[in-house]
RODO-2510 file (C-alpha; in nm, 4 decimals, decimal comma):
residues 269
     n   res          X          Y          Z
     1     x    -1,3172    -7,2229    -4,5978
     2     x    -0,9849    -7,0735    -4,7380
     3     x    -1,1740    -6,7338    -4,7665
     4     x    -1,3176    -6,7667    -4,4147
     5     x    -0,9549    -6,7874    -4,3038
     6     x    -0,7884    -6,4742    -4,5019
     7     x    -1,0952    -6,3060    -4,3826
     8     x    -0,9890    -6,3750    -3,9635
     9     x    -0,6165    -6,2949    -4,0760
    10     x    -0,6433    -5,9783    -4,1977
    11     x    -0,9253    -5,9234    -3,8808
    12     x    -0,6052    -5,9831    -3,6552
    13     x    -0,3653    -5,8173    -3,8439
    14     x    -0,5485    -5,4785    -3,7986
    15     x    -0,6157    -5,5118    -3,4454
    16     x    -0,2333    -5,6114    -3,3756
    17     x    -0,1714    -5,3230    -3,5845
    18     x    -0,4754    -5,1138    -3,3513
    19     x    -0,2947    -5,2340    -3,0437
    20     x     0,0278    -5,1349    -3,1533
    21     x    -0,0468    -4,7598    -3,2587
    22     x    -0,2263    -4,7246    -2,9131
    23     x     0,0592    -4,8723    -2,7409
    24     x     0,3032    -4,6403    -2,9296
    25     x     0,0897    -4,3212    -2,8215
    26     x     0,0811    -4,3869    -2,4772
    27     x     0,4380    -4,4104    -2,4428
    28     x     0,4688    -4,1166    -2,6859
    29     x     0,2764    -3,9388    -2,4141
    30     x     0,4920    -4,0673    -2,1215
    31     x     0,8117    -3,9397    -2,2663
    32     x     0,7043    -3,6164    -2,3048
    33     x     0,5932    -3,5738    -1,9465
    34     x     0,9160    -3,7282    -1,8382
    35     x     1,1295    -3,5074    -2,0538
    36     x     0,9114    -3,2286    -1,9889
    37     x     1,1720    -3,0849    -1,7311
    38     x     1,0874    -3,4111    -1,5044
    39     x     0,7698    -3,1353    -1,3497
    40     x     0,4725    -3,3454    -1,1923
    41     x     0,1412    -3,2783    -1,3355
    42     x     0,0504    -3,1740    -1,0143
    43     x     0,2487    -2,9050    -0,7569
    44     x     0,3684    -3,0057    -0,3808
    45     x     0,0374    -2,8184    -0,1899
    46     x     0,1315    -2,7108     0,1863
    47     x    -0,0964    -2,5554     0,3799
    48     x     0,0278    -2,2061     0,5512
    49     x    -0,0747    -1,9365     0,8196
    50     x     0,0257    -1,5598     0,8850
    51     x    -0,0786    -1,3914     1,1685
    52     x    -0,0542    -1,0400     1,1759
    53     x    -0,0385    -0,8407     1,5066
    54     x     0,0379    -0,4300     1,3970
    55     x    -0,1129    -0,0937     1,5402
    56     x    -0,1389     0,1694     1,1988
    57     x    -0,0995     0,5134     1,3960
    58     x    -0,1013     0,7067     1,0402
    59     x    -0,4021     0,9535     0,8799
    60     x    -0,4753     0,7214     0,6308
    61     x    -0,5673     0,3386     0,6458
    62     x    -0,3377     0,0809     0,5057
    63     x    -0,4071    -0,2362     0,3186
    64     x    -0,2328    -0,5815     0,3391
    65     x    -0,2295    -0,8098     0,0298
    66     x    -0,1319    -1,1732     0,0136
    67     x     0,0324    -1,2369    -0,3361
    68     x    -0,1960    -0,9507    -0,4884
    69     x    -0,5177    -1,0088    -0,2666
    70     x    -0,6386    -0,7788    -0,0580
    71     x    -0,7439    -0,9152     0,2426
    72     x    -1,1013    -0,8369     0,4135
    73     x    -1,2892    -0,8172     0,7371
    74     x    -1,6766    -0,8291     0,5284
    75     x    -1,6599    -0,5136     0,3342
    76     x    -1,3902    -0,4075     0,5133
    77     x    -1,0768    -0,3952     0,3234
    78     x    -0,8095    -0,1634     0,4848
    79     x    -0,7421    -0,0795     0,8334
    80     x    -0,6580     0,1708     1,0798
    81     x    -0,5182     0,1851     1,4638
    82     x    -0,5334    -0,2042     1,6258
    83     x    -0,5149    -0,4863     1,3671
    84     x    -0,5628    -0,8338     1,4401
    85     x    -0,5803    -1,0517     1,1809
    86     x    -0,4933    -1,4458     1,0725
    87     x    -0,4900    -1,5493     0,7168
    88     x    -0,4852    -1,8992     0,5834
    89     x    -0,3192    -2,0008     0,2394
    90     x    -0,1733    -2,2883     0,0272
    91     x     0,2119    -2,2809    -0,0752
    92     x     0,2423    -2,4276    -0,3846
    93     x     0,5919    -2,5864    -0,4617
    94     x     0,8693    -2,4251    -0,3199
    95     x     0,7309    -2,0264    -0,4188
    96     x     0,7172    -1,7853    -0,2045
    97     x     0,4223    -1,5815    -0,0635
    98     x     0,4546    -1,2162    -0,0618
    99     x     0,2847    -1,0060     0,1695
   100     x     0,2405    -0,6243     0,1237
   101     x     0,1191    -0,3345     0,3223
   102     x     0,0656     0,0139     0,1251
   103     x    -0,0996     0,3292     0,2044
   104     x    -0,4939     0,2983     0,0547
   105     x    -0,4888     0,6415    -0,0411
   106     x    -0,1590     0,7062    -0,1964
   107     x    -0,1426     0,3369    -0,3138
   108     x     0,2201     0,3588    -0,2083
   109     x     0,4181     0,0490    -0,1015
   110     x     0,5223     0,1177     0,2940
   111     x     0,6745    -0,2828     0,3471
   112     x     0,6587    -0,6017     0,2289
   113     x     0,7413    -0,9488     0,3311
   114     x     0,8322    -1,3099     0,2127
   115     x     0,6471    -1,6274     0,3598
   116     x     0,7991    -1,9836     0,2311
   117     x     0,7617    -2,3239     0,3287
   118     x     1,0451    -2,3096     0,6073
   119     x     0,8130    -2,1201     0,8635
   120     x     0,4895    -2,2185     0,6931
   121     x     0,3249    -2,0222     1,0163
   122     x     0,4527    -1,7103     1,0693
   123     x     0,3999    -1,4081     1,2701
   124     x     0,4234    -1,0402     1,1304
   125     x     0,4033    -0,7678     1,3488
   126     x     0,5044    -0,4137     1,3328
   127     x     0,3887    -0,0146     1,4531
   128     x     0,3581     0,2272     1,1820
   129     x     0,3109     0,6064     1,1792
   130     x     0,3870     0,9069     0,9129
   131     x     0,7910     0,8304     0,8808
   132     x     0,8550     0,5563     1,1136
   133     x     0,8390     0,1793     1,0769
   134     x     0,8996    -0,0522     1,4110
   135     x     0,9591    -0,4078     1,2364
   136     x     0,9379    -0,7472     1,4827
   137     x     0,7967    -0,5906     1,7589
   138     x     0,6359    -0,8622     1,9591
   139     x     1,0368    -1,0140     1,8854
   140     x     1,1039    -0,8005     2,1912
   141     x     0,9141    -0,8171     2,4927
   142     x     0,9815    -0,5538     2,7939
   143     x     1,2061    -0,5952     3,0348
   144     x     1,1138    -0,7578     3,3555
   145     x     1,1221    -0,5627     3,6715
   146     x     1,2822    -0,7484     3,9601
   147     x     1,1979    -0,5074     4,2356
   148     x     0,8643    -0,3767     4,3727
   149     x     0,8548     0,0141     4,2781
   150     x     1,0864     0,0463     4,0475
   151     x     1,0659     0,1569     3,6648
   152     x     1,2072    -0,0201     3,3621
   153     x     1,2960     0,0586     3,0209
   154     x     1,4262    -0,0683     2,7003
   155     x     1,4747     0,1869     2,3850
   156     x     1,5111     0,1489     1,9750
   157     x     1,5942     0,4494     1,7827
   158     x     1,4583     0,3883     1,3821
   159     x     1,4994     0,7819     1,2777
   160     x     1,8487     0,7634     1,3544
   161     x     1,9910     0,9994     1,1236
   162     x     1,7218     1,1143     0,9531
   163     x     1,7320     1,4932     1,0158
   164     x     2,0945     1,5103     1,2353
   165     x     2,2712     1,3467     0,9255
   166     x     2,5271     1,2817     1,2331
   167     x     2,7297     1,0893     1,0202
   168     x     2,7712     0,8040     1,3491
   169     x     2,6257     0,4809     1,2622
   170     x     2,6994     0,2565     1,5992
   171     x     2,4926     0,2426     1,8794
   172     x     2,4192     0,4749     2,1631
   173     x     2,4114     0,5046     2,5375
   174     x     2,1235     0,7154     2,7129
   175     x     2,2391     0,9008     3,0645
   176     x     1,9175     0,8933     3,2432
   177     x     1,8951     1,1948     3,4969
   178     x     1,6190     1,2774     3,7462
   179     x     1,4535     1,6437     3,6898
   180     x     1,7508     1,7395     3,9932
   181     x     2,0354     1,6071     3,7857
   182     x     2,1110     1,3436     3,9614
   183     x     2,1810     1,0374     3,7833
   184     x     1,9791     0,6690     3,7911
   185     x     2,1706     0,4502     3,5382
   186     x     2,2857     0,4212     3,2085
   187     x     2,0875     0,2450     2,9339
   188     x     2,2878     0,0848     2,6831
   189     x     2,3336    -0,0029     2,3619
   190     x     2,0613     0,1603     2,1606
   191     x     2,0575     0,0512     1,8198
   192     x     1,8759     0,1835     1,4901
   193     x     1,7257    -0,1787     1,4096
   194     x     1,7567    -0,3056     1,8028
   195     x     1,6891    -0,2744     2,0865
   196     x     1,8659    -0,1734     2,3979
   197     x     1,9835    -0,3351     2,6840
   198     x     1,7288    -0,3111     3,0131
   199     x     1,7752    -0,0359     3,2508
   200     x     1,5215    -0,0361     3,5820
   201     x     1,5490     0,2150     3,8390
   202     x     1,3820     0,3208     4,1241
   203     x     1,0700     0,5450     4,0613
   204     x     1,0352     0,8940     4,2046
   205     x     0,8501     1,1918     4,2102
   206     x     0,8655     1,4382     4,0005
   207     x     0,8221     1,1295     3,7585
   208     x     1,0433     1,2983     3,4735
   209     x     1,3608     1,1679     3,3392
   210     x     1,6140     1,3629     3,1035
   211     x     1,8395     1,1142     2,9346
   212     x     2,1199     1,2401     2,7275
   213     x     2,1853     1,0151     2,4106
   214     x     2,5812     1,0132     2,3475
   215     x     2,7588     0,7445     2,1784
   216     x     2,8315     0,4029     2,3171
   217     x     3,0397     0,3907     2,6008
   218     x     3,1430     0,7619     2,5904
   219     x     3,0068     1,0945     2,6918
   220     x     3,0187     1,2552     2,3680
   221     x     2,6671     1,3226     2,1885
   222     x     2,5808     1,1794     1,8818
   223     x     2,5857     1,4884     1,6972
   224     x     2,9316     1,6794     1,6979
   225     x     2,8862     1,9822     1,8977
   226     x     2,5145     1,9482     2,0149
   227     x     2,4065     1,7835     2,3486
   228     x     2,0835     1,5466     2,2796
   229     x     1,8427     1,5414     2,5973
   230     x     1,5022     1,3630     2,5488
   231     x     1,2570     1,3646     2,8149
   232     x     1,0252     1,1300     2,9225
   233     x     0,8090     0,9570     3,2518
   234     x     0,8899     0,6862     3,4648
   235     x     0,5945     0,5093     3,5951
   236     x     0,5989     0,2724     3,9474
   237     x     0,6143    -0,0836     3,7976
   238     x     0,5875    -0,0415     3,4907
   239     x     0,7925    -0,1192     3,2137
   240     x     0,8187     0,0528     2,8676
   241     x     0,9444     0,0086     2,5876
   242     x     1,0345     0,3584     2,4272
   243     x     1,0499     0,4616     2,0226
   244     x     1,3134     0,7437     2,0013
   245     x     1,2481     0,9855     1,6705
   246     x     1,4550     1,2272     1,5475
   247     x     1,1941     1,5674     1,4466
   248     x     1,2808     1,8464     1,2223
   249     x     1,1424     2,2003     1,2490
   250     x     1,0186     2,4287     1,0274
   251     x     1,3169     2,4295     0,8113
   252     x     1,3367     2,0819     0,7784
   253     x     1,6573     2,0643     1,0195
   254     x     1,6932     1,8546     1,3078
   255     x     1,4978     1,9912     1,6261
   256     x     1,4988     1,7010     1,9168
   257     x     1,4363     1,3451     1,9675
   258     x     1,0959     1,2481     2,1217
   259     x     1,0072     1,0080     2,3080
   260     x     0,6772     0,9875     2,4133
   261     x     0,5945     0,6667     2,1878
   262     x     0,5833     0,3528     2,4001
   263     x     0,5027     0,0486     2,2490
   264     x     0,3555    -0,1338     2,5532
   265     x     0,0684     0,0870     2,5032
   266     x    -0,0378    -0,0893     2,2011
   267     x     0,0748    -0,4655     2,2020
   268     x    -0,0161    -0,7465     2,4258
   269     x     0,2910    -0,9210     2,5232
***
């Protein structure tokens, strides 16, 4: 009887003891994911979008990566001209998603762009050709035309500088003259990185206009000691919405600005 009893004390003295050591592991374990910075075991998951609206007008294709992957169309992994594309993705704490467009050939990095949890759907759209970059472009719709017959305009000018090395960094004013000299308006405000305000204007035949860039509310060109005409058409009703680019010539000096590039062509708005 006595040893029956030692034998059932000792029997509950090790599983106290069993109870105990598990007891003091678990909570072991607890501190050290509470100290352990105070991080969750598992990340804050929200779900995010980009849609990307661009037109690639360069010789070679271009790729877009999301944080490193390419993305694809089947086997199709870069693209050229038109692209239309939505991509869906999970943000994973606060981190940002990075979102970059290179050259496929060259491999070289042309733009990139951050995506975080403040505009979890987001829009990226921009025109690209050899040496120019139009950023935001469906940011800026054309202007409206309020009468029947007349033509509209709005202008951005991202080679500023490039070859004229004019040294002025504000914006500019455009003197828009029919093919007779006589004048229809002033456009102002074009910028480098925005666009300007709208002009509309009757349209006409010839359909040619000559605008004269000078700087903001003067008559004095952009470029000391060189006048700056650009020529381009007016069209009945229609509204455009005009890329000026500085071109070099053979020398690699400053030739003319052109402006034949209208971005209405190539985005629905």
């Amino acid at each position: 009887m006595k040893f029956e009893i030692i034998i059932k004390t000792n029997f509950n003295m090790k599983t106290k003891i069993a109870k105990i050591l598990l007891f003091s592991i678990v909570l072991a374990f607890c501190q050290a994911c509470v100290n352990d910075e105070m991080i969750p075991y598992y990340e804050k998951q929200q779900p995010g979008k980009v849609v990307i609206r661009a037109y690639n007008a360069q010789k070679d294709s271009i790729q877009i990566a999301v944080d490193g992957k390419i993305l694809k169309e089947g086997k199709v992994d870069a693209y050229i001209k038109k692209i239309s594309k939505e991509h869906e993705f999970v943000f994973y704490g606060d981190k940002d998603k990075v979102v970059e467009i290179t050259n496929k050939a060259t491999k070289q990095l042309i733009y990139s762009y951050k995506l975080n949890t403040a505009k979890p759907v987001d829009t990226i759209s921009f025109y690209t050709k050899e040496e120019i970059w139009v950023e935001n472009v469906l940011k800026t719709k054309p202007g409206k035309i309020t009468q029947t017959g007349f033509a509209g305009f709005k202008f951005i000018f991202p080679t500023l500088n490039k070859y004229s090395a004019s040294g002025y960094t504000g914006k500019l004013d455009g003197i828009m003259r029919k093919v007779n000299g006589e004048v229809v308006g002033t456009v102002k405000n074009i910028g480098k990185d925005s666009y300007s305000d709208f002009i509309e204007f009757p349209a006409s035949l010839p359909p040619i206009i000559r605008m004269e860039l000078v700087k903001h509310n003067t008559t004095e060109s952009y470029i000391s000691g060189k006048q700056v005409i650009t020529v381009m058409l007016m069209t009945s009703n229609k509204s455009r919405l005009i890329v000026l680019d500085e071109r070099k010539d053979a020398n690699g000096k400053f030739s003319n600005v052109d402006a034949s590039l209208n971005l209405a062509d190539y985005f629905d708005f």
